[in-house]
KOLNUKOL-35963 format. One record per residue (C-alpha): residue number from 1; x negated, y, z negated. Coordinates in Angstrom, 1 decimal, padded with zeros to 4 digits, always signed. Each point is the difference from the previous one (the first is absolute). Layout:
+-----+--------+--------+--------+
!   i !     c1 !     c2 !     c3 !
+-----+--------+--------+--------+
! NUM !      X !      Y !      Z !
...
+-----+--------+--------+--------+
***
This chain:
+-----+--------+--------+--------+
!   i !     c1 !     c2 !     c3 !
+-----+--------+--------+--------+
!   1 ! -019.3 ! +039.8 ! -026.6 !
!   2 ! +002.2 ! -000.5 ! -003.2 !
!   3 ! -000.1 ! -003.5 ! -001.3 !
!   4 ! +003.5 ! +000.6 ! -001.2 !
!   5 ! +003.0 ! +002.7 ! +000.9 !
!   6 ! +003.2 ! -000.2 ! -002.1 !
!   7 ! +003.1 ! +001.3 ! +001.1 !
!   8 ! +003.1 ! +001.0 ! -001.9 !
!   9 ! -000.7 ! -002.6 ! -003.1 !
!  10 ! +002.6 ! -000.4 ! -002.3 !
!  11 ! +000.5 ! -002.4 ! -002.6 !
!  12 ! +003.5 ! +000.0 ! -002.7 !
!  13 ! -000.1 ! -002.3 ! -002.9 !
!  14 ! +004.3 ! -000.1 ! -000.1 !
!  15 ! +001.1 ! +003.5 ! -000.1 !
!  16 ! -003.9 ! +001.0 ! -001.2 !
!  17 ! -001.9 ! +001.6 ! +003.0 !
!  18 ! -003.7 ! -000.6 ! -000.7 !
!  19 ! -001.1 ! +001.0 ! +003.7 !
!  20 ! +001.5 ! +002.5 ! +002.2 !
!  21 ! -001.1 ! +000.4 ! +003.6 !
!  22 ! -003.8 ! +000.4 ! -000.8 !
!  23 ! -002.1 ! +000.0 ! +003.0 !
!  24 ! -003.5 ! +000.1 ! -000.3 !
!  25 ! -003.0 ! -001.2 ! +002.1 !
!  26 ! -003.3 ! -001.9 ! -001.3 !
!  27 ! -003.5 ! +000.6 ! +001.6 !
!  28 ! -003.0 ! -002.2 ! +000.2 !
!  29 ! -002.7 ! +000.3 ! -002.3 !
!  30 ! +000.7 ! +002.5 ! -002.3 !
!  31 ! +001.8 ! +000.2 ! -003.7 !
!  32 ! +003.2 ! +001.0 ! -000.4 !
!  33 ! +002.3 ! +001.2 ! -003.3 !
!  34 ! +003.2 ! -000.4 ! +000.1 !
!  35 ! +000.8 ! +002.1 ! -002.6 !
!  36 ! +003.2 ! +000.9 ! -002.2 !
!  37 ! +001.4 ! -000.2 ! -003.4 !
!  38 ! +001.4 ! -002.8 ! -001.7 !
!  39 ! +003.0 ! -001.8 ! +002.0 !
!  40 ! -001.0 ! +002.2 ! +003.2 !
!  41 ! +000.2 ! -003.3 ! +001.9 !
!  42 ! -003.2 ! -000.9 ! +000.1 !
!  43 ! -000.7 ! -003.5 ! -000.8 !
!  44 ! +003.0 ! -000.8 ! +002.1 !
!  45 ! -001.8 ! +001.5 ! +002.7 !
!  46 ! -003.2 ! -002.1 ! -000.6 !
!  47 ! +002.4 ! -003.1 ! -000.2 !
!  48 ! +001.8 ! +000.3 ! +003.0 !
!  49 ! -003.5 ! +000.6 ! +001.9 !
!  50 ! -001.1 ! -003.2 ! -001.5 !
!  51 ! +002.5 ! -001.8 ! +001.5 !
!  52 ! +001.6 ! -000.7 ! -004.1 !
!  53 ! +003.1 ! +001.9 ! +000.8 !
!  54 ! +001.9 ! +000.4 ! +003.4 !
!  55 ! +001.4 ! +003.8 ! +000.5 !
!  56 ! +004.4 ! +000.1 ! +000.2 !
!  57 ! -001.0 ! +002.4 ! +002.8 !
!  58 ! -002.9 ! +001.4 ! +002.3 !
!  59 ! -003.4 ! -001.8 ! +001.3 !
!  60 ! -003.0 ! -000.7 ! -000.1 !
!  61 ! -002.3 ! +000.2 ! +003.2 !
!  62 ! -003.3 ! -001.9 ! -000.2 !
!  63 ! -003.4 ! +000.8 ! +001.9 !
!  64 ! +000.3 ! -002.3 ! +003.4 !
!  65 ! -002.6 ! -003.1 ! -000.8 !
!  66 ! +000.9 ! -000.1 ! -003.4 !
!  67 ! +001.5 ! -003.5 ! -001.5 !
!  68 ! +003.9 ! +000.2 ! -001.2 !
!  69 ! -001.5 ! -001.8 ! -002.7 !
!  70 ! -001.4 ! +002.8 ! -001.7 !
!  71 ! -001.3 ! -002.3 ! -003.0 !
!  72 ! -003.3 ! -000.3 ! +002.7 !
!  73 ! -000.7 ! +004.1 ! +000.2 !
!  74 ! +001.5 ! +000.9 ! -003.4 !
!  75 ! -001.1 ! +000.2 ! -003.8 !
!  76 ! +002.3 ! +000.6 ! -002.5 !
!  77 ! -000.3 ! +000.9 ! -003.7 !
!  78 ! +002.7 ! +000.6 ! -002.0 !
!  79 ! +000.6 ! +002.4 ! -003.3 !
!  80 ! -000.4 ! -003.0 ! -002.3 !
!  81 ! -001.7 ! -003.0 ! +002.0 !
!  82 ! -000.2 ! -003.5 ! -001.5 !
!  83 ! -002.1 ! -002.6 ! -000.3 !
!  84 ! -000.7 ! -004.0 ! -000.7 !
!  85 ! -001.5 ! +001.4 ! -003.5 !
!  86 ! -001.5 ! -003.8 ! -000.4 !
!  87 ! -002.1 ! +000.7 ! +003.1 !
!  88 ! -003.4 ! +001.9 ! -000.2 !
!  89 ! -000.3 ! +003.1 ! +002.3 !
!  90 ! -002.4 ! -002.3 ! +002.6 !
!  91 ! +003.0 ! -002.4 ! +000.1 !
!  92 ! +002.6 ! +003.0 ! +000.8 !
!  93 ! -002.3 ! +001.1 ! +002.7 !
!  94 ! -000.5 ! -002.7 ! +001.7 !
!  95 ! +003.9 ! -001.5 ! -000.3 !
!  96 ! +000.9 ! +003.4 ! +001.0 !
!  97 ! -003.1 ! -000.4 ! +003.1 !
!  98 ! +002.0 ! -003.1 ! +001.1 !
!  99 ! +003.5 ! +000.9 ! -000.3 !
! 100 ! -001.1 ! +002.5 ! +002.5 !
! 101 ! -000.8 ! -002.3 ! +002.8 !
! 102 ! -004.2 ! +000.0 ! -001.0 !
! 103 ! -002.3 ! -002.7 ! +000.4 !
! 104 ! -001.0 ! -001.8 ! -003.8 !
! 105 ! -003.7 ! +001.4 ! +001.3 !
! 106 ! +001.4 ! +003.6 ! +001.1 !
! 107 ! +002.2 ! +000.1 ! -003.3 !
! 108 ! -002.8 ! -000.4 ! -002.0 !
! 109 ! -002.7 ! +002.0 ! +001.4 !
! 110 ! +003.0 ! +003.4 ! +000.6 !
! 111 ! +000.8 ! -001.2 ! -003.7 !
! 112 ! -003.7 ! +000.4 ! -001.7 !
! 113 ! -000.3 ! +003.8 ! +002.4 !
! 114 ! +003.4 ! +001.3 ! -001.8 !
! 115 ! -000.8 ! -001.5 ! -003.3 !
! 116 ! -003.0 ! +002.4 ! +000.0 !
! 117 ! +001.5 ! +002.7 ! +001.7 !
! 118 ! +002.7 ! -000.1 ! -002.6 !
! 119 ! -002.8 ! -000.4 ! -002.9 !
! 120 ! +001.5 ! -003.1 ! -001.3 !
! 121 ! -003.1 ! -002.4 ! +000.9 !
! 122 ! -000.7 ! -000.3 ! -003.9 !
! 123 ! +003.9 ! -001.2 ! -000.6 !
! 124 ! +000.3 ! -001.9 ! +003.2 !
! 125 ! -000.1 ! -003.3 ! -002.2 !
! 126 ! +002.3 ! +001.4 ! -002.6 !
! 127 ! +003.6 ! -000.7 ! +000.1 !
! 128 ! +002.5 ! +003.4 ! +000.9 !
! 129 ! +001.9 ! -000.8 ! -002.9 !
! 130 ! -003.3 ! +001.4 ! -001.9 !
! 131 ! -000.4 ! +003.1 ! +002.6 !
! 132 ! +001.1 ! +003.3 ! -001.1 !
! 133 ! +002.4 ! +002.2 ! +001.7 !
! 134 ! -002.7 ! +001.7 ! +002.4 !
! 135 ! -001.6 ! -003.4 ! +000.6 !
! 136 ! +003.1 ! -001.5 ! +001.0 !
! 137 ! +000.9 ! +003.5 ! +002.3 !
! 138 ! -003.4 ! -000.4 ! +001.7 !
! 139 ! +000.2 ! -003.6 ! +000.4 !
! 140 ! +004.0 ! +000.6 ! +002.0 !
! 141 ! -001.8 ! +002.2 ! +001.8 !
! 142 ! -002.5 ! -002.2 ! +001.6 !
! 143 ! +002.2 ! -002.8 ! +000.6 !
! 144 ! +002.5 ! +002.5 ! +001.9 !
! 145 ! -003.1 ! +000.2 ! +002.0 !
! 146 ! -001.7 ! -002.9 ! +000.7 !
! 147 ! +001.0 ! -000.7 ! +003.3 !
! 148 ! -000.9 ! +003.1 ! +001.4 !
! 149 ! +003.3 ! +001.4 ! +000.3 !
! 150 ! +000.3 ! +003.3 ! +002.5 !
! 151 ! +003.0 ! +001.5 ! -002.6 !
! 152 ! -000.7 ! +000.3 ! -003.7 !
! 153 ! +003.6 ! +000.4 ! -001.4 !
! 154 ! -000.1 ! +001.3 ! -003.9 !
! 155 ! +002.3 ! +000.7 ! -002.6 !
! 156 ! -001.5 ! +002.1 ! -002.5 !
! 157 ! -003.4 ! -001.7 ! -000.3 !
! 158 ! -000.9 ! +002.0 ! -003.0 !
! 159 ! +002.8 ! +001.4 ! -002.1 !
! 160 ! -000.4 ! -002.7 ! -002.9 !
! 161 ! -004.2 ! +000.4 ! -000.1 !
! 162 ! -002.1 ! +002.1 ! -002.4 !
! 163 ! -002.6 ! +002.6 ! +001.3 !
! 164 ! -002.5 ! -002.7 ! +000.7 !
! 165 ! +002.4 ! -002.5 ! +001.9 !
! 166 ! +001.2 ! +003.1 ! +002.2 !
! 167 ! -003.5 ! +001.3 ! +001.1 !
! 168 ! -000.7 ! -003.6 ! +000.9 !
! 169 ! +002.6 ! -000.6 ! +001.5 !
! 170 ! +000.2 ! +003.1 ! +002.4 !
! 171 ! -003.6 ! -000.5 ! +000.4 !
! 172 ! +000.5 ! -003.1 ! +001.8 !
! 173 ! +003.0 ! +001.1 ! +002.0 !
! 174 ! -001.8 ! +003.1 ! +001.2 !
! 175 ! -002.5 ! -002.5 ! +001.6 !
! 176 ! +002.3 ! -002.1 ! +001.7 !
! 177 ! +001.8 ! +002.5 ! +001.4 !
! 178 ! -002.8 ! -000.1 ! +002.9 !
! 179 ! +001.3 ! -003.4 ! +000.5 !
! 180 ! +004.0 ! -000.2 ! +000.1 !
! 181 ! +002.9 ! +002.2 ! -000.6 !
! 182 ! +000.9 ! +000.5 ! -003.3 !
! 183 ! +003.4 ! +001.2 ! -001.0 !
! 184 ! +000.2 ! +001.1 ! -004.1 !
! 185 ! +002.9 ! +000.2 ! -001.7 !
! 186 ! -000.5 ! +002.5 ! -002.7 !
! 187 ! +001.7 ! +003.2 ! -002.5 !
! 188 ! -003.6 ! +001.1 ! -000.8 !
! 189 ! -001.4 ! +002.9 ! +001.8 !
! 190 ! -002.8 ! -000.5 ! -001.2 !
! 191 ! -001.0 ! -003.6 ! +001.7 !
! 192 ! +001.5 ! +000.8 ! +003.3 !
! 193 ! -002.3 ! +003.4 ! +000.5 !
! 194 ! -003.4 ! -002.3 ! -000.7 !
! 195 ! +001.0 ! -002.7 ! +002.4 !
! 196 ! +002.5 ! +001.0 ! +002.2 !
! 197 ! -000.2 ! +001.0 ! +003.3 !
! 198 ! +003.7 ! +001.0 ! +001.0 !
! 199 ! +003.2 ! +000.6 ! -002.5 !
! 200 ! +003.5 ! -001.4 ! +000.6 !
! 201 ! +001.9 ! +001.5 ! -002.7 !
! 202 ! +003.3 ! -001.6 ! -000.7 !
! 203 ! +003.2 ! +000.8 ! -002.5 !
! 204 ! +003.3 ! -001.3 ! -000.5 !
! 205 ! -000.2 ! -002.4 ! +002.9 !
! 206 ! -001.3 ! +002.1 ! +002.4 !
! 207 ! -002.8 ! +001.1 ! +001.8 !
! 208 ! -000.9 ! +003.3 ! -000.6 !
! 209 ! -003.0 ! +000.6 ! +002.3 !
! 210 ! -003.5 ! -001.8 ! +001.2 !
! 211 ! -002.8 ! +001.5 ! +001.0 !
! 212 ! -003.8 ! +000.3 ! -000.8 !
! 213 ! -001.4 ! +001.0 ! -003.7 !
! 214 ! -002.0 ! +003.0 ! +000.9 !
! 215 ! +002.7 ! +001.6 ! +002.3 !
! 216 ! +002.6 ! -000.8 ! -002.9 !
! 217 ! -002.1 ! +001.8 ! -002.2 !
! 218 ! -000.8 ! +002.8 ! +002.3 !
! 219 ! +004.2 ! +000.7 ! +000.7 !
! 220 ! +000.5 ! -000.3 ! -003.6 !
! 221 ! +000.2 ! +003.6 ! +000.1 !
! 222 ! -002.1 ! +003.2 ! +000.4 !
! 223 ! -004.1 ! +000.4 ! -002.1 !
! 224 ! -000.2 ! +001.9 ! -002.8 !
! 225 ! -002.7 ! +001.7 ! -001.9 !
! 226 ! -000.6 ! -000.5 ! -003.4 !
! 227 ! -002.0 ! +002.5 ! -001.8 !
! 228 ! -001.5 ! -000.5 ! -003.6 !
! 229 ! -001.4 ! +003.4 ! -001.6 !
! 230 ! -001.8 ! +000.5 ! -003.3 !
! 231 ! +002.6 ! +001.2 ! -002.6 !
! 232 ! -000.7 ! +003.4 ! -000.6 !
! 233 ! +001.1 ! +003.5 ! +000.7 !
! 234 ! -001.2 ! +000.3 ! +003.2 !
! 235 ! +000.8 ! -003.0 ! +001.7 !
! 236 ! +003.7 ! +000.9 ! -001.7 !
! 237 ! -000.1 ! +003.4 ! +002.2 !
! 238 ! -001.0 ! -001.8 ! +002.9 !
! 239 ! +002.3 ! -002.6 ! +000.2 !
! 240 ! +003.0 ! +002.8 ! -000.7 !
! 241 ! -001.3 ! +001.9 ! +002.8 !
! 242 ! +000.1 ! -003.2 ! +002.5 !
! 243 ! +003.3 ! +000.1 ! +001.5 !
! 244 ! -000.9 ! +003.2 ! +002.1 !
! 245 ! -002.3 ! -002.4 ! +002.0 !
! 246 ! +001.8 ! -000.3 ! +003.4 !
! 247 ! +001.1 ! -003.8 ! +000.6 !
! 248 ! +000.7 ! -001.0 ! -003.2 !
! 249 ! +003.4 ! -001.5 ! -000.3 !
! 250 ! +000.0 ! -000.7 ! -003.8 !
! 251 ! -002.3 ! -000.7 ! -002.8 !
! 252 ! +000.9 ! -002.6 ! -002.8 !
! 253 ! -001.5 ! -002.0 ! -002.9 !
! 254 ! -001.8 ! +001.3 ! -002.7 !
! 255 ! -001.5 ! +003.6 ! -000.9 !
! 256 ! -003.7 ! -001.3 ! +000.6 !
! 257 ! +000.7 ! -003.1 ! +001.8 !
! 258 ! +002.4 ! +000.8 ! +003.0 !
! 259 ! +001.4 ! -001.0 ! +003.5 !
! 260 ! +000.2 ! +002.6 ! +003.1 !
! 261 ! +002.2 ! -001.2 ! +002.7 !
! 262 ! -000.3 ! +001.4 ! +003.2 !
! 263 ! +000.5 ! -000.7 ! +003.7 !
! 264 ! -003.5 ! +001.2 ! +000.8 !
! 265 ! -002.1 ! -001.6 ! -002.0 !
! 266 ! -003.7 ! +000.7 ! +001.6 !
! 267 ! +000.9 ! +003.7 ! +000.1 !
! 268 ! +001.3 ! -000.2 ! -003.7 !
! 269 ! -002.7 ! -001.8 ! -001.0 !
! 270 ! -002.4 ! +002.3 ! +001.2 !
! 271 ! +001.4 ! +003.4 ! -001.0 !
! 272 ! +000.8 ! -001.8 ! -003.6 !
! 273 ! -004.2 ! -001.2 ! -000.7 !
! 274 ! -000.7 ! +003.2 ! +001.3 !
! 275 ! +002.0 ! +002.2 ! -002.5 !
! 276 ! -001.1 ! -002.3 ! -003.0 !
! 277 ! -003.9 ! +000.4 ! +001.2 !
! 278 ! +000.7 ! +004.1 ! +000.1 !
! 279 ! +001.7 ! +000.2 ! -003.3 !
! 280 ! -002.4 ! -002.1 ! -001.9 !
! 281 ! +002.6 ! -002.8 ! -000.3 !
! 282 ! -001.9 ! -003.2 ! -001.7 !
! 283 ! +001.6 ! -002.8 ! +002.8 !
! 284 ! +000.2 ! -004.0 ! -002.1 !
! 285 ! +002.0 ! -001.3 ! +002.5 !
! 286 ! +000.4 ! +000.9 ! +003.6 !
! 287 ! +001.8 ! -002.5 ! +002.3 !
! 288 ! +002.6 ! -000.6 ! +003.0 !
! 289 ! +002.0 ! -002.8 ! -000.9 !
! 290 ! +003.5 ! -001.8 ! +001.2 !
! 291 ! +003.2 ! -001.7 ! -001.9 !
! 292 ! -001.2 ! -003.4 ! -001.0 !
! 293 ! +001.5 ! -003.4 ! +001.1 !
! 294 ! +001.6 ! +000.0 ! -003.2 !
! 295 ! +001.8 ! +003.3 ! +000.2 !
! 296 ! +000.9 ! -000.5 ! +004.0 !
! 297 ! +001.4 ! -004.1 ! -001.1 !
! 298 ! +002.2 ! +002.0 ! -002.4 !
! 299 ! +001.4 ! +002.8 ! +002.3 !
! 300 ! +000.2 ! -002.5 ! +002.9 !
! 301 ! +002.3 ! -002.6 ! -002.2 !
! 302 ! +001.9 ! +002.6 ! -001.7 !
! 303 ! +001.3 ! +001.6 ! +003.6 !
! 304 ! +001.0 ! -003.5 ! +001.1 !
+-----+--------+--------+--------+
***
């Protein structure tokens, strides 16, 4: 069952539409992207699912059981979150632990669990004023979770942190996606293929399509081969001579380092290793591959 389903969302700012009609449907237990390039609409996605912004149009239809008070099921961390800078990170936690409805015991104990889990046990007696940028990212995060919450709602988590602070980050999110649902708010590929589960790309207000990473990936569009030879004068014959291979559709790239399209690709393949092996044809690179997330984001936001 979805823990959330929205229909037809919209959302103007005056004559500004941020939102138009994006529907969209959020699992349990898994990690989702919502992906999209700047002003795609996505943090006003993540607000109006947090209950921070009410849509001019269209719903939002909650899991039966689930509190209308979604401050009891629901984290939240926004781009830039802020803090008491006079408190230390202990004192966030357990404020945070107790804002949430949590026993001064259960606040505590849940507080010392994330503190380590976010590896800020050293600076838990340090004031967040002193924290750096990926001390203070990893300390919004677990507050956003400290009550257990069954929806992790992020807007881009890690866009401000340096190659440490991401890993770290990702790392713990990764982990807690066996826990809760987390939805990600992001414009880099990159994070949402190591984390995420499913895709929601967005542009302009809209949603352009949902669906799982790997079958995203897969539709992205048809394998390709890409051959590297050693550069010499035979390998130079050879690859002239490839195009009278049946099934290949087109061959692109470089002279020694190329791309065979075709719509048969474990025929091709074959007939392709075979001819290099018979004319003496030293292979370096020999592989079926597909357009990357990158390329298929592009192409999908560019058509529109």
């Amino acid at each position: 069952m979805n823990l959330i389903t929205a229909e037809g969302l919209s959302r103007s700012y005056g004559n500004t539409e941020a939102l138009s009609k994006a529907s969209f449907a959020i699992g349990e237990q898994r990690c989702i992207a919502l992906l999209g390039p700047n002003g795609a609409g996505k943090t006003t996605t993540l607000s109006i699912l947090a209950g921070l912004l009410e849509p001019t149009s269209g719903k939002l239809v909650m899991q039966a059981g689930l509190s209308t008070d979604r401050r009891h099921w629901m984290g939240f961390l926004p781009q830039h979150p802020a803090f008491f800078g006079w408190m230390t990170g202990r004192e966030t936690m357990i404020t945070a632990g107790r804002l949430c409805g949590l026993t001064a015991k259960e606040a505590a104990k849940r507080s010392e669990e994330l503190l380590e889990t976010a590896g800020l046990v050293e600076a838990a007696n340090r004031r967040v004023s002193g924290y750096s940028g990926g001390m203070k990212q990893r300390l919004g995060l677990a507050q956003a979770v400290i009550h257990r919450p069954r929806l992790l709602l992020l807007d881009e988590p890690v866009s401000a942190l340096d190659p440490i602070g991401r890993r770290d980050v990702l790392t713990m999110l990764d982990a807690w996606k066996r826990e809760m649902t987390i939805v990600l708010s992001t414009h880099v590929l990159h994070d949402a293929e190591q984390v995420c589960d499913e895709l929601i790309l967005m542009n302009r207000g809209q949603v352009v399509m949902q669906g799982q990473m790997d079958e995203l990936r897969r539709s992205a569009g048809q394998p390709f081969l890409r051959v590297a030879v050693e550069e010499n004068e035979a390998s130079s014959l050879w690859v002239e001579g490839l195009n009278r291979i049946p099934g290949i559709l087109k061959i692109d790239g470089g002279k020694f380092d190329f791309h065979i399209h075709t719509d048969k690709i474990d025929s091709v393949r074959e007939k392709v290793l075979r001819s290099a092996l018979n004319e003496g044809v030293k292979l370096l690179a020999f592989e079926v591959s597909r357009t990357s997330l990158e390329q298929w984001f592009v192409e999908a936001v560019q058509q529109a």
